[in-house]
C-alpha positions, -999 to 999 in steps of 0.1 A, spaced: -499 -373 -143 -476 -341 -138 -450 -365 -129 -453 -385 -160 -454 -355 -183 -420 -342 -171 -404 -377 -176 -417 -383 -209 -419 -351 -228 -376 -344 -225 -373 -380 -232 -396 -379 -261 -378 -344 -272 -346 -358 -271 -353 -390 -291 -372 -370 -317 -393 -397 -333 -397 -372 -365 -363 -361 -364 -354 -398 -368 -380 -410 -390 -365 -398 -423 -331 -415 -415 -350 -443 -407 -366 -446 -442 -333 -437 -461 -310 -464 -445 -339 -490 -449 -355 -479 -483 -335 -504 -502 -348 -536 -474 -381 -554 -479 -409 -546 -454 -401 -580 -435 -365 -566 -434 -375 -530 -418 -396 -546 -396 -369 -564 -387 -341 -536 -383 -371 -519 -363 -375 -543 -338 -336 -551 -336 -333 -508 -331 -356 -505 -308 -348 -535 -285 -309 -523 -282 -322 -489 -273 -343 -500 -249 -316 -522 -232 -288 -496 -231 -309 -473 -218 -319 -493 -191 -286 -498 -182 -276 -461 -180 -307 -457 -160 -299 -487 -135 -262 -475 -133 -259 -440 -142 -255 -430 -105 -230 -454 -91 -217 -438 -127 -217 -407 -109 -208 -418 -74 -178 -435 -86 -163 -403 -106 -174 -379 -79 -199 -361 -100 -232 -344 -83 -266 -342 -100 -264 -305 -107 -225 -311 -119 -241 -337 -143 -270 -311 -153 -247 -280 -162 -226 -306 -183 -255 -326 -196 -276 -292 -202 -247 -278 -223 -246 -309 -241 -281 -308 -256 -277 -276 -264 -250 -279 -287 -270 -309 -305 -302 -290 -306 -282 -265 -324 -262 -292 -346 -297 -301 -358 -313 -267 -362 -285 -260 -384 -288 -293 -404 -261 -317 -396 -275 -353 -398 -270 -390 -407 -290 -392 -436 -267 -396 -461 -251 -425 -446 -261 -463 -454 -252 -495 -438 -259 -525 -456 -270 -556 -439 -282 -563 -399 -256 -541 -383 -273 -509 -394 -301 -518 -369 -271 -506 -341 -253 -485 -357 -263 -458 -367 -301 -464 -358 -302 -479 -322 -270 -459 -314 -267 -427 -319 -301 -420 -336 -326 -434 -313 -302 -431 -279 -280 -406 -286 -255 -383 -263 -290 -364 -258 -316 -392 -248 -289 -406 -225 -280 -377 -209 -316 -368 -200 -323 -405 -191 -297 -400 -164 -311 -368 -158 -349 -381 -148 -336 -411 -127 -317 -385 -107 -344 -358 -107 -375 -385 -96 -366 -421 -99 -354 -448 -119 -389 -466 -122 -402 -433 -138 -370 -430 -163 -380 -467 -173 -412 -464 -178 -406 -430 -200 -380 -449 -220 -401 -481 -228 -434 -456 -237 -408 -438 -262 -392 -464 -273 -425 -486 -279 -435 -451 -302 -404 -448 -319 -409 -489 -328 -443 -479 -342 -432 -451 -360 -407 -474 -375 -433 -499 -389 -453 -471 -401 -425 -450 -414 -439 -450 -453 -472 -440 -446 -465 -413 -421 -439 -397 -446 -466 -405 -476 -492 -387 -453 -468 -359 -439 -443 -354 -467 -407 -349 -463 -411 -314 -456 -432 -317 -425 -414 -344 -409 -384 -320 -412 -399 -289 -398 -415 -310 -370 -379 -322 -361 -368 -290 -359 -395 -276 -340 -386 -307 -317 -349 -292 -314 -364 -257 -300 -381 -276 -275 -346 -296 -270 -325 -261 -268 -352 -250 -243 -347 -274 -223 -311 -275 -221 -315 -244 -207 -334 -255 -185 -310 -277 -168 -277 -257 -171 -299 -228 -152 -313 -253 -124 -277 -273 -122 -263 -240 -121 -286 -228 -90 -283 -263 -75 -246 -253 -72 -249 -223 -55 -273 -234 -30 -302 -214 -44 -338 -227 -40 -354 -224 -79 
């Protein structure tokens, strides 16, 4: 159960269902409800096969360029912590609208549901316990995020704009925290010390 918890939670942080959700309703508010369904299924799916991928190849990834796991965490750690910030402070995608299919990849599948942040702590738990428990974290979350999606108009009916806000940005603490996290265990992995 520990196990589970500290594969899911960072990857369920650094989606951020909520953080996502009113993006989600803004891009699709002009579709049908077959229509979102369908962009939600579409999202979903892509997310769920590119992040299998970066899980499956993420450390020949690193092999290949020469990179170590606590290299990756300092880098990756960093990383989140600039986003967490970039969203504290309010920079987002709302404003921007696809028409047709090709929103359900971009921007949704990529880079709102599997962003720089998701990936890098995808790559992160298939180098810290294993890829079978980075899969099954990224189908749970991606399975939530899917019913989130279909759901999207009554949860923002029942939470109201305002709460699905301040949710995602207690979500980015979380994320910031985290980030910390890593650059400070990538940073003892470096120097040899035992955390």
């Amino acid at each position: 159960m520990q196990t589970f918890l500290l594969t899911f939670i960072p990857l369920f942080v650094a989606i951020d269902v909520f953080g996502v959700l009113p993006t989600f309703s803004a891009l699709t508010e002009r579709l049908e409800e077959r229509q979102r369904a369908q962009v939600a299924l579409k999202s979903c799916f892509v997310s769920l096969i590119v992040g299998g991928l970066f899980v499956v190849f993420g450390n020949a990834v690193f092999i290949f360029l020469g990179i170590t796991q606590f290299d990756f965490m300092v880098g990756g750690g960093i990383l989140l912590f600039l986003i967490s910030v970039s969203d504290i402070l309010g920079a987002n995608l709302e404003g921007r609208r696809v028409e047709g299919d090709e929103l359900a990849i971009v921007p949704l599948a990529m880079p709102l549901i599997l962003g720089p942040a998701s990936i890098t702590t995808l790559i992160l738990i298939s180098s810290q316990f294993s890829k079978c428990w980075a899969l099954s974290s990224l189908v749970i979350n991606i399975f939530l995020v899917y019913v989130a999606f279909l759901l999207s108009s009554r949860i923002q009916k029942f939470l109201g704009k305002g709460t699905n806000l301040a949710i995602g940005k207690i979500a980015s603490l979380f994320l910031m925290a985290i980030a910390v996290m890593m650059v400070r265990k990538g940073i003892y992995g470096i120097l040899g010390i035992v955390s």
